[in-house]
C-alpha positions in Angstrom: 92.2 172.4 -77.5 88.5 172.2 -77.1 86.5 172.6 -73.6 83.3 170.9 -73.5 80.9 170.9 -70.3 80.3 167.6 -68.9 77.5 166.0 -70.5 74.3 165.0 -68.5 72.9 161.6 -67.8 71.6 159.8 -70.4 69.1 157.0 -71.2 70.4 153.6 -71.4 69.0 151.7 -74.8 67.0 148.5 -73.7 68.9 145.4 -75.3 67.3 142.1 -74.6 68.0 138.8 -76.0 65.2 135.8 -75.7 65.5 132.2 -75.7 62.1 131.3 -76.2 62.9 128.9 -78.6 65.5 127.0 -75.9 62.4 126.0 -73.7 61.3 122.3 -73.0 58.2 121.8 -75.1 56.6 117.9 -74.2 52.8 116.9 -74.7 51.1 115.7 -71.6 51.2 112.1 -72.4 55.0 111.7 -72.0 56.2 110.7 -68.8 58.0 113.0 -66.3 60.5 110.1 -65.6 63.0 110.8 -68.4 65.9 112.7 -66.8 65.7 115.8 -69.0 61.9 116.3 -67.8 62.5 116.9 -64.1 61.7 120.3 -63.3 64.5 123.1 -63.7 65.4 126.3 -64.3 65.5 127.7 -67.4 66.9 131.1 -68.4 64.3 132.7 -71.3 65.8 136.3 -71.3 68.6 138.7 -70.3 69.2 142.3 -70.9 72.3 144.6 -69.6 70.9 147.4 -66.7 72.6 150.8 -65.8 71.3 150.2 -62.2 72.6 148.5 -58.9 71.5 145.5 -57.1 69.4 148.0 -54.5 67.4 149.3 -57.5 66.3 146.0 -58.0 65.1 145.4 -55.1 63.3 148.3 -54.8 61.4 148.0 -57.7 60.4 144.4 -56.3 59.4 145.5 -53.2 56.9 147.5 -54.6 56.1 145.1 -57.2 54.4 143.2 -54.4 51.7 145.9 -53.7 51.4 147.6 -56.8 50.4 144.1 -58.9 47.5 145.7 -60.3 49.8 148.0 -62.0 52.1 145.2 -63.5 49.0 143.6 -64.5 45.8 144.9 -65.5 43.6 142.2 -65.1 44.0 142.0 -60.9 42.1 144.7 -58.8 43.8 144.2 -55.6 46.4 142.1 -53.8 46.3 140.7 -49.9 49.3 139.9 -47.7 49.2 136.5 -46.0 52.1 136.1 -44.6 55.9 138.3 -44.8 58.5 136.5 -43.1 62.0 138.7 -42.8 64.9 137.1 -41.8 63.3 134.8 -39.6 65.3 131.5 -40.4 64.6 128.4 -42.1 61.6 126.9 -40.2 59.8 130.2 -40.3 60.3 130.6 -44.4 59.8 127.1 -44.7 56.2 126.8 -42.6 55.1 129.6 -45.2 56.1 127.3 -48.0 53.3 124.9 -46.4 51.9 123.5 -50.2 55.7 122.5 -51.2 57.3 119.8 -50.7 61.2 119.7 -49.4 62.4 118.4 -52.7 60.5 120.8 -54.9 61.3 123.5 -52.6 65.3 122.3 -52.8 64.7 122.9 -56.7 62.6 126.2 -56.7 65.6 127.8 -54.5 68.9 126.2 -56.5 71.4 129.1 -57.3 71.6 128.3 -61.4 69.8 127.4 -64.2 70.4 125.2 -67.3 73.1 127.5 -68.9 75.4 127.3 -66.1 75.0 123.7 -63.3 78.3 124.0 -62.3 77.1 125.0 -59.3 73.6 123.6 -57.9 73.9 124.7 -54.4 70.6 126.1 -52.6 70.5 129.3 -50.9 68.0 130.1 -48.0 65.3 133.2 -49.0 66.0 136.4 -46.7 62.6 137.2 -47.3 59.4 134.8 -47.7 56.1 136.2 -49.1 52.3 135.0 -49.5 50.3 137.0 -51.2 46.8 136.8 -52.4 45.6 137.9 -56.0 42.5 139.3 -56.3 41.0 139.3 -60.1 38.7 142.9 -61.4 36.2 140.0 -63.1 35.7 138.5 -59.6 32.8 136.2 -61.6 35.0 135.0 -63.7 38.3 134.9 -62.5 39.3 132.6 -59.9 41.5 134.2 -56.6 44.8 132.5 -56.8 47.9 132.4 -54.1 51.1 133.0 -54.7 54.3 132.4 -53.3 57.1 134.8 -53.9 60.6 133.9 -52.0 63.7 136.6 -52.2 66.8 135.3 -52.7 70.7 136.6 -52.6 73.6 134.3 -52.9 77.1 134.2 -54.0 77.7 132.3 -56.9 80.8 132.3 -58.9 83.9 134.5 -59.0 86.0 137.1 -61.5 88.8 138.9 -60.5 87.9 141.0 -58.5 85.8 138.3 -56.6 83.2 136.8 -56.0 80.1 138.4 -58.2 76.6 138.5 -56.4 73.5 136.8 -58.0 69.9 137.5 -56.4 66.9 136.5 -57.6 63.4 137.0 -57.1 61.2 134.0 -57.2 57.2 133.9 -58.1 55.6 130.5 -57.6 51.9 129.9 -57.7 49.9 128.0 -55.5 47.9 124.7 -56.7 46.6 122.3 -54.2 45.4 119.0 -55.9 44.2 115.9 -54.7 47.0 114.3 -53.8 48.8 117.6 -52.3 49.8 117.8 -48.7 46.8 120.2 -46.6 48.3 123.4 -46.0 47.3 123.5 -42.5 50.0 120.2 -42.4 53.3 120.9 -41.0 56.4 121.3 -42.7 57.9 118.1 -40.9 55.2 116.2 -42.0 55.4 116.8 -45.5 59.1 116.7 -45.3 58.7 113.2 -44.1 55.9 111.9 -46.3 57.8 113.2 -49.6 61.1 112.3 -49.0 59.9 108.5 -48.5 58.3 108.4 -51.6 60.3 109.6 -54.9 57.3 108.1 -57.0 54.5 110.2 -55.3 56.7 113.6 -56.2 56.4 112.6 -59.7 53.3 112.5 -59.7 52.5 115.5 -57.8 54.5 117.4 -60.5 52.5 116.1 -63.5 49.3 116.7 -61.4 50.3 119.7 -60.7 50.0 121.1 -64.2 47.1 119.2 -64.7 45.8 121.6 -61.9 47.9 124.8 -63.1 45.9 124.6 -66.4 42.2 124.4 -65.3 42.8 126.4 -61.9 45.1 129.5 -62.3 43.3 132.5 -63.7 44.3 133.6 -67.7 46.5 136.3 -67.2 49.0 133.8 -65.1 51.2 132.1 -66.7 50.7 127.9 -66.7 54.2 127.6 -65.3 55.4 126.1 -62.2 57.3 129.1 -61.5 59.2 132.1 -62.4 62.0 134.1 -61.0 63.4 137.7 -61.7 67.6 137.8 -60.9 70.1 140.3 -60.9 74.1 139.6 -61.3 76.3 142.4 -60.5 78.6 143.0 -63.9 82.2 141.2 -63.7 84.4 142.4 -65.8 83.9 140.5 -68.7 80.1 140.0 -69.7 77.9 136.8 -69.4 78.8 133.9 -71.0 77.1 135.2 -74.6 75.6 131.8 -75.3 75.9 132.5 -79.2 72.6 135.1 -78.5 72.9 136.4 -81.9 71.3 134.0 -83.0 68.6 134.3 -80.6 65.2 136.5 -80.5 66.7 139.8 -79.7 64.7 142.9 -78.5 65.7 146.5 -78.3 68.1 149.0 -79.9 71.4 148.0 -79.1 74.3 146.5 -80.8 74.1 142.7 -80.1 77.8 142.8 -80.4 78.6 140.9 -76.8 80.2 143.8 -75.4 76.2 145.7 -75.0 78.2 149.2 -75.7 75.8 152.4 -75.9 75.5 155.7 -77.3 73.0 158.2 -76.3 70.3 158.9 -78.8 69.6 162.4 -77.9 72.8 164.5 -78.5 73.6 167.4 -76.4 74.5 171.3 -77.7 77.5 172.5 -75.7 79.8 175.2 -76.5 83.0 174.6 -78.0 86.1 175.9 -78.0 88.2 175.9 -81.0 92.3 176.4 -81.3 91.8 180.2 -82.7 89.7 180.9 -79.0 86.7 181.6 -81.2 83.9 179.7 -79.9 81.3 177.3 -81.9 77.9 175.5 -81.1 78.7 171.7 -81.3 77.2 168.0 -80.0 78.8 165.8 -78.0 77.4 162.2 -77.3 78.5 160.0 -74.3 78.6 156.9 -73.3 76.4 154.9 -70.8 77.6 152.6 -68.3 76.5 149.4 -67.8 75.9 148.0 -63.9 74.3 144.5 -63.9 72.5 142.1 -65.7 68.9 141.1 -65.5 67.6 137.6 -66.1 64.0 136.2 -66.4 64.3 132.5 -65.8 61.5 130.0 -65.9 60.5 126.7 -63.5 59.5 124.0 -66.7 59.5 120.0 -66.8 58.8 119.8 -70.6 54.7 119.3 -69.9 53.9 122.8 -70.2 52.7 122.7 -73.8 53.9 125.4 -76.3 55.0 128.5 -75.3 52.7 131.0 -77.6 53.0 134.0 -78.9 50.8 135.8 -76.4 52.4 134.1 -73.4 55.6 134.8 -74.9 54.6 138.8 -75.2 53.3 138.5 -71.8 56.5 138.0 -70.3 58.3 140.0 -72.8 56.5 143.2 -71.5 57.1 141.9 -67.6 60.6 142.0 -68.5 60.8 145.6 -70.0 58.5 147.2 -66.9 61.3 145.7 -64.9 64.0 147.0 -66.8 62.1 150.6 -67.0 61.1 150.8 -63.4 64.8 150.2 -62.6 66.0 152.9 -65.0 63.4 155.6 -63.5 64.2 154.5 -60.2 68.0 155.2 -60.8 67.0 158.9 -62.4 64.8 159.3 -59.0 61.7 159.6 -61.1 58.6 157.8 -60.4 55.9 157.1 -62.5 52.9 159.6 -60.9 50.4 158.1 -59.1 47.3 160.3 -59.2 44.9 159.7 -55.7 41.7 158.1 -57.7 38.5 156.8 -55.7 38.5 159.9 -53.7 34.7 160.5 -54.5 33.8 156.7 -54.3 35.9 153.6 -53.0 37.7 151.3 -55.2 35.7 148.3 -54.1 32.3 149.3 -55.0 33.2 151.2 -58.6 35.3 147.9 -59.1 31.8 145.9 -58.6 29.9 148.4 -60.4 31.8 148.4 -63.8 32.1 144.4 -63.7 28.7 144.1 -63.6 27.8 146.8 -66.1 30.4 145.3 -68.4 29.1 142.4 -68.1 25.5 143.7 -68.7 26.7 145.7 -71.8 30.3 145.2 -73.2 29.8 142.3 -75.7 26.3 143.5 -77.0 27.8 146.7 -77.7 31.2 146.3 -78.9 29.7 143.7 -81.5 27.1 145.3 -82.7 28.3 149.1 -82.8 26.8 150.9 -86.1 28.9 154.1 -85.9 32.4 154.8 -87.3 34.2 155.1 -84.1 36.1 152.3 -82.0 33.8 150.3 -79.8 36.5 149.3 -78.2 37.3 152.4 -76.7 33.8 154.5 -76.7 32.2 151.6 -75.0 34.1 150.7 -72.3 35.2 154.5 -72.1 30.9 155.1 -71.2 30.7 151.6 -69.1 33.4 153.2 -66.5 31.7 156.5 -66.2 28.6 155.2 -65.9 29.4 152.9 -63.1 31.3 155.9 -61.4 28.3 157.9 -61.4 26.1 154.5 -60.7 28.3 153.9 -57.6 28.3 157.8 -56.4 24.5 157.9 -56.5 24.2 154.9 -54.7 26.2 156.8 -52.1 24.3 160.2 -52.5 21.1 158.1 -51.6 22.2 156.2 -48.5 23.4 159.3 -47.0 27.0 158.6 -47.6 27.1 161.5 -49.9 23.9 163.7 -48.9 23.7 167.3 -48.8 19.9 167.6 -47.5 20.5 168.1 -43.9 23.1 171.1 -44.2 22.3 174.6 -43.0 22.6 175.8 -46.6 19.1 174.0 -47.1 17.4 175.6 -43.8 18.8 179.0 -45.5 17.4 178.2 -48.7 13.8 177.4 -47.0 14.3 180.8 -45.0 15.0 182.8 -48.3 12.4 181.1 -50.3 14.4 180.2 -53.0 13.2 176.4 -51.8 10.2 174.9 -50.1 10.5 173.0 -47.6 8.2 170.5 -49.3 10.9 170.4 -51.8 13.5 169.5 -49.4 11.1 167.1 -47.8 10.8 165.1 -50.8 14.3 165.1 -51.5 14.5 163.1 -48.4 12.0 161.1 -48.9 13.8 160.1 -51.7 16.2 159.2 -49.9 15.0 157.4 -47.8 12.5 155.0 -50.5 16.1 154.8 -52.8 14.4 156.9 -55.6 16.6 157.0 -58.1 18.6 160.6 -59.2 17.2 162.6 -62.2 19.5 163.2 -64.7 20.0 165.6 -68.1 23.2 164.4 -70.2 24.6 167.7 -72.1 26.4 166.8 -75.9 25.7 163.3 -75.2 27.0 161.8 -78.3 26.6 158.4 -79.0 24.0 158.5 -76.3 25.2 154.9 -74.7 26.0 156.4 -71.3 22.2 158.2 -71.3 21.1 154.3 -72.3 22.9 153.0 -69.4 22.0 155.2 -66.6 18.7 154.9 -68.2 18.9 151.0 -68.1 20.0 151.2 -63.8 16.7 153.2 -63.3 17.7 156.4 -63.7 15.2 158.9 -65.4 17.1 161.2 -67.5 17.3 162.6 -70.6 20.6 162.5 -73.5 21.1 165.7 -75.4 23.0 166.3 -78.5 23.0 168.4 -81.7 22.6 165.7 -83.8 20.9 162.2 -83.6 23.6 159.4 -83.8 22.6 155.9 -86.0 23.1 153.8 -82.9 20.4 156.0 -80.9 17.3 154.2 -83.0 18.8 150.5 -81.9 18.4 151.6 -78.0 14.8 151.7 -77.7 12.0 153.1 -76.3 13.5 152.9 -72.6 16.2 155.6 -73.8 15.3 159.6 -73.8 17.4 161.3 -76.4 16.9 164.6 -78.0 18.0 166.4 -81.3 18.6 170.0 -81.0 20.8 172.5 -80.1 20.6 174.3 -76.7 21.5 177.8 -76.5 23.2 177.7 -72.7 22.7 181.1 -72.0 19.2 180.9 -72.1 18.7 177.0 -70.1 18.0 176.2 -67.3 16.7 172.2 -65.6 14.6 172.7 -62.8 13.4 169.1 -63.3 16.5 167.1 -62.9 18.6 166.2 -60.2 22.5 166.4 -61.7 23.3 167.3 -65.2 26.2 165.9 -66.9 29.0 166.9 -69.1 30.6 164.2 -70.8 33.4 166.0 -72.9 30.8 168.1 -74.1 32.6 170.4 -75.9 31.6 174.3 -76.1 28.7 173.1 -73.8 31.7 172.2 -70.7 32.0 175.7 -69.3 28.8 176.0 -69.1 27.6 173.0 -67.0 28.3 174.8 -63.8 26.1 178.1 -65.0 23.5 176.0 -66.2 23.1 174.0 -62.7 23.8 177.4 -61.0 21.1 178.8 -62.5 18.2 175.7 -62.2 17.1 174.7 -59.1 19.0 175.0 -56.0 19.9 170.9 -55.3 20.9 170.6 -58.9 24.5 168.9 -58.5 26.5 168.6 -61.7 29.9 166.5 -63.2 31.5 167.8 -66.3 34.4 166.0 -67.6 36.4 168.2 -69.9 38.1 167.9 -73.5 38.1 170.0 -76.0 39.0 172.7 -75.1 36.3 175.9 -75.5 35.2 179.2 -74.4 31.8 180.5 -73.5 31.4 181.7 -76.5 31.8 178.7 -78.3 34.8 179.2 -80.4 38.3 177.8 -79.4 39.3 178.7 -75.5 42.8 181.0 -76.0 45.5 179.8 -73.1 47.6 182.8 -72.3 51.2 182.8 -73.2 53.2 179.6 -71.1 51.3 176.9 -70.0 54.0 174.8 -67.8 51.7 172.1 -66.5 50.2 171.6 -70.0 46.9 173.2 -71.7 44.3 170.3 -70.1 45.3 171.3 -66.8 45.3 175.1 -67.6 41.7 174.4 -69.3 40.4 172.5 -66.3 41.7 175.8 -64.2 39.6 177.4 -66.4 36.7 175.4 -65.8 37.5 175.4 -61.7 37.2 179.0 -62.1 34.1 179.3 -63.1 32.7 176.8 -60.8 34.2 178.2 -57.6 34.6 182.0 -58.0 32.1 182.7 -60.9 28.8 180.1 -59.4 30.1 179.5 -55.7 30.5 176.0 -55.9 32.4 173.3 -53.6 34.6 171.8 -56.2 35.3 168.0 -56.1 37.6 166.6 -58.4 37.7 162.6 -59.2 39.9 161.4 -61.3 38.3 158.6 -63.4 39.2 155.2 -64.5 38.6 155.7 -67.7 40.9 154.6 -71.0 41.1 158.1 -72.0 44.0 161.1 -71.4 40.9 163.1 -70.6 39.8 161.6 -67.3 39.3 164.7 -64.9 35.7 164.6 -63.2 35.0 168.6 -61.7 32.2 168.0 -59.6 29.8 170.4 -57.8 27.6 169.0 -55.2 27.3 172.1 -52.7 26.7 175.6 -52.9 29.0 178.0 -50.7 26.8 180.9 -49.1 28.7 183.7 -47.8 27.5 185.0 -44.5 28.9 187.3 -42.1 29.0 186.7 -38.3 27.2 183.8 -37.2 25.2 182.0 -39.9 22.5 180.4 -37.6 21.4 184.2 -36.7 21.7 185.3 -40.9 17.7 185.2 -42.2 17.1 185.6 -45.7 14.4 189.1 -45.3 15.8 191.5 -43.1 12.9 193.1 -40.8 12.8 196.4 -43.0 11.6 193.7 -45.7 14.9 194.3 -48.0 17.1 190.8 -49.6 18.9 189.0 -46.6 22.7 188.1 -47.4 21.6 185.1 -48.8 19.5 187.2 -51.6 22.2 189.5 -51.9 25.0 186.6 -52.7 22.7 184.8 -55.4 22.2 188.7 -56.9 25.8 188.4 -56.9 26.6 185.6 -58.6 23.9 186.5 -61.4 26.3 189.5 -61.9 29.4 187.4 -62.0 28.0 184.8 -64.6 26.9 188.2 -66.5 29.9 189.8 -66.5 32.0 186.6 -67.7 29.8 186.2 -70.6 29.9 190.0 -71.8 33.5 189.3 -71.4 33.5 186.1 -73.2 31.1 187.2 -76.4 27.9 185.9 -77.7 28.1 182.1 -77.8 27.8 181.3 -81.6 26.4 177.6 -81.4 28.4 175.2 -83.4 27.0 173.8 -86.5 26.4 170.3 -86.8 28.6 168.0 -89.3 25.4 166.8 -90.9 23.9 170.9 -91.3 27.4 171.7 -92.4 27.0 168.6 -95.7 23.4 169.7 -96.2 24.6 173.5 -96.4 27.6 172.4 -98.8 25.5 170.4 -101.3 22.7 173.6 -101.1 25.2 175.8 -102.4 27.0 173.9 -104.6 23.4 173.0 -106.1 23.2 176.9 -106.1 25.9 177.3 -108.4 25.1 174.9 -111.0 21.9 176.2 -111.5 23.5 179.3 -112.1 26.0 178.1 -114.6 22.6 176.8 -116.5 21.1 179.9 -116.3 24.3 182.0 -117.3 24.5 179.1 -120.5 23.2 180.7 -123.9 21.2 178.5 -125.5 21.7 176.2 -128.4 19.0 176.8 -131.0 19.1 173.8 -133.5 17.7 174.4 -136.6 15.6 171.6 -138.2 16.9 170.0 -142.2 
């Protein structure tokens, strides 16, 4: 007899079946009066779930907000109008650009695999929201009407099974469409006197769907998400093996699943000795989900973007339900905490407009344009956006009693923090110094917004001579220890390599407004080799290096440390930012002075003394810092020796006398 410990949760395999291949497909010159054209509901894909119908509906509900997360292409979504529970005439006066008829056929119960039953069901919950597109030059705003529907619909035997659904209509006003600011009643009337003018309202209103809705929507009349709680027999299969089937399930009819991932547990065996074994078990199965479409046949063909499109809606919903169900939620790191959405979201679309294409088109080097350069676009408009801040006061630092300290100890003049708000005040643009700059494109950009500053880097880069002469980059290697920029306003570390843990000593070091943002990678000590993690790193080595890193800005230079994290398409998208220097005083700091009357240091002296010794100790601790050999001095070294040795094979060669007849 064998015991064996319960076995944990496991995943459910994503099976769905698509019926792309079932849709209506009519050019636009065929009339909308044939039978078989009037607009329906058409079910395009199904997939077994492990989760209730609550699930579900939680995921919808904050499907709503979170649209930018569903899809990319929209920055930000507006409520007009929630009505919850509020009855018919306050769900229908939302549904102010439908007409009663084709609001009758956007809430029917079934679809065209099952009209047994046509019967309409009321929405407990009517929603108008407003899409907002990230290319805001581009992309048109669109409205959108989403209406939440349960109903009953059927029955097995253990009664009656519910069916919910989810519907997403967008909103096209045309010529001939009722105003939205016309009542319900009216419409009501006007519409259901005039069969003829529905037609044509439909077959306008794709005319209208195609030119007006933005690209990432989909040119449909409507779309709607359901649920159906699982009977004891499954759907009616429709013959879906033959059909487009995604996922890793059997498509057997009966959607039974193993776990992948087997689990140890101890068993025991009939002589009471006991063995390692695996056990696997089996999921259960708690609905169905359906994605159904709104079509008349003059759509056009359904290609195979726009059928990917809605392929990858369907699986976020099936995921999101499945984490839901495991209580996990996907984490949402707080960005725009340094500078609001809104004006980075304006900055990069204007800076991608400015530079993208050139760019990605034209890029000489081996690496992916399509990362690199749209990697450099987003920080550049991040640190465009937050110096724009910095110099209308949003983000200064030039009226803080560190500065009147600084004057008293003369480590500043006040002419210098004059100027620097004079600066401010005329909009003068931030100095800049970008350490391990690399390709050199976001030195080129800040450059091109008006920004003096100057791109660093061990090695030139082929795409640095196609910039021009408005672009200041360097060659050379820079020995950190021995650096300092008292010429520049910030200095920058854009995965700079064994140059990151240095930014904050460097800027500690130069004069005392310089502000730095280093954004790390690779991961490296002061000394320039490879940084060592100590043993167990539960949050993962990029967060233990960016302790690291926090360290040294806070404890080692006495920095305030800001962290942003970046929208960036990169895994490496942590901003550590120092903008102020701490000063440590003791009693009252308006009464601290920087020379004491006896004519010693002030505390002020003292803690700068201090933080020299800091940095000094870290680095004895650390090594000497061995700077890294370029790629390009690495191949000329190579082919150097291996000249070398060839010439001393030849000279090691006797020679071969030959003798003439």
């Amino acid at each position: 007899m064998s015991s064996i410990e319960p076995a944990a949760q496991v995943d459910f395999v994503y099976d769905a079946s698509f019926y792309f291949e079932d849709l209506p497909s009519r050019s636009n010159d065929q009339g909308l009066d044939e039978p078989h054209l009037r607009p329906a509901w058409y079910i395009t894909a199904r997939a077994p779930v492990p989760f209730s119908e609550d699930v579900f509906w939680n995921v919808l509900e904050r499907w709503i907000l979170e649209a930018p997360s569903i899809i990319p292409p929209i920055a930000k979504v507006e409520i007009l109008h929630d009505y919850t529970q509020q009855g018919d005439d306050d769900h229908g006066s939302v549904a102010s650009s439908y007409t009663s008829s084709d609001l009758a056929q956007l809430l029917v119960e079934t679809s065209t695999d099952n009209s047994k039953n046509n019967s309409n069901s009321n929405p407990f919950r009517t929603i108008r929201r407003r899409l907002l597109p990230k290319r805001a030059n581009k992309d048109p705003v669109m409205e959108e009407q989403l209406f939440f529907v349960r109903s009953s619909q059927g029955s097995s035997s253990n009664g009656s099974s519910s069916r919910s659904h989810a519907v997403f209509a967008p909103i096209v006003r045309s010529s001939t469409s009722p105003s939205p600011s016309s009542s319900h009643s009216d419409r009501t009337e006007s519409n259901e006197g005039n069969q003829s003018q529905e037609h044509d309202l439909n077959r306008d209103f794709m005319t209208q769907a195609k030119s007006l809705l933005p690209f990432y929507y989909p040119k449909v009349r409507g779309f709607r998400y359901g649920y159906g709680a699982d009977p004891e027999e499954a759907p009616e299969d429709r013959d879906d093996h033959d059909h487009d089937h995604d996922g890793e399930g059997e498509s057997d009819g009966c959607f039974e699943y193993k776990d992948e991932e087997e689990k140890e547990v101890e068993i025991e065996k009939q002589d009471g000795t006991k063995a390692a074994g695996k056990v696997k078990a089996m999921s259960k199965r708690l609905g169905w989900i359906t994605l159904e479409l709104f079509l008349a046949g003059d759509e056009g063909e359904f290609t195979e973007k726009m059928q990917y499109a809605f392929k990858e809606l369907f699986k976020k919903l099936y995921k999101w339900g499945v984490n839901t169900t495991k209580g996990f939620t996907k984490s949402r790191v707080q960005h725009d905490i340094m500078v609001p959405k809104e004006l980075y979201l304006a900055t990069y679309a204007r800076l991608k407009e400015t530079h993208a294409q050139r760019w990605v088109q034209s890029w000489p080097e081996k690496t992916d344009p399509t990362k690199f350069v749209f990697e450099d676009i987003a920080i550049a408009s991040w640190l465009v956006a937050l110096w724009e801040l910095e110099r209308t006061g949003q983000r200064s630092d030039l009226d803080n009693d560190d500065n009147k300290n600084a004057i008293e100890q003369g480590q500043v003049q006040e002419d210098d923090i004059n100027g620097c708000k004079k600066r401010k005040r005329e909009s003068q643009k931030q100095t800049f110094v970008d350490l391990g700059c690399g390709n050199g494109l976001l030195t080129h950009i800040l450059n091109q917004e008006g920004h003096k500053g100057i791109g660093i880097d061990i090695v030139a880069r082929k795409v640095w001579d196609i910039y021009g002469p408005g672009t200041s980059l360097e060659a050379k290697t820079v020995i950190p220890n021995e650096t300092v920029f008292n010429n520049v306003d910030w200095i920058i570390g854009n995965h700079a390599d064994e140059l990151a843990p240095w930014i904050p000593i460097i800027a500690a070091r130069s004069k005392p407004l310089t502000r730095f943002a280093v954004i790390p990678c690779c991961f490296f000590d002061l000394n320039g080799s490879r940084h060592q993690f100590p043993k167990g790193a539960p949050e993962g080595k990029y967060k233990a290096y960016q302790e690291y890193i926090s360290g040294i800005i806070t404890d080692t230079c006495g920095y305030d440390l800001q962290t942003e994290i970046l929208r960036i398409p990169s895994t490496k998208n942590v901003a550590l930012v120092g903008m102020i220097r701490k000063r440590k005083r003791g009693g009252d700091s308006s009464s601290s002075s920087s020379i004491n009357d006896d004519g010693t240091d002030g505390e002020d002296g003292v803690e700068d003394r201090s933080m020299e010794k800091r940095i000094h100790a870290l680095v004895q601790k650390s090594g000497v810092f061995v700077a890294r050999v370029s790629d390009k001095d690495k191949q000329a070294l190579q082919k150097s020796k291996q000249a070398a040795k060839l010439l001393a094979r030849e000279a090691d060669s006797p020679l071969v006398v030959t003798q003439q007849p």
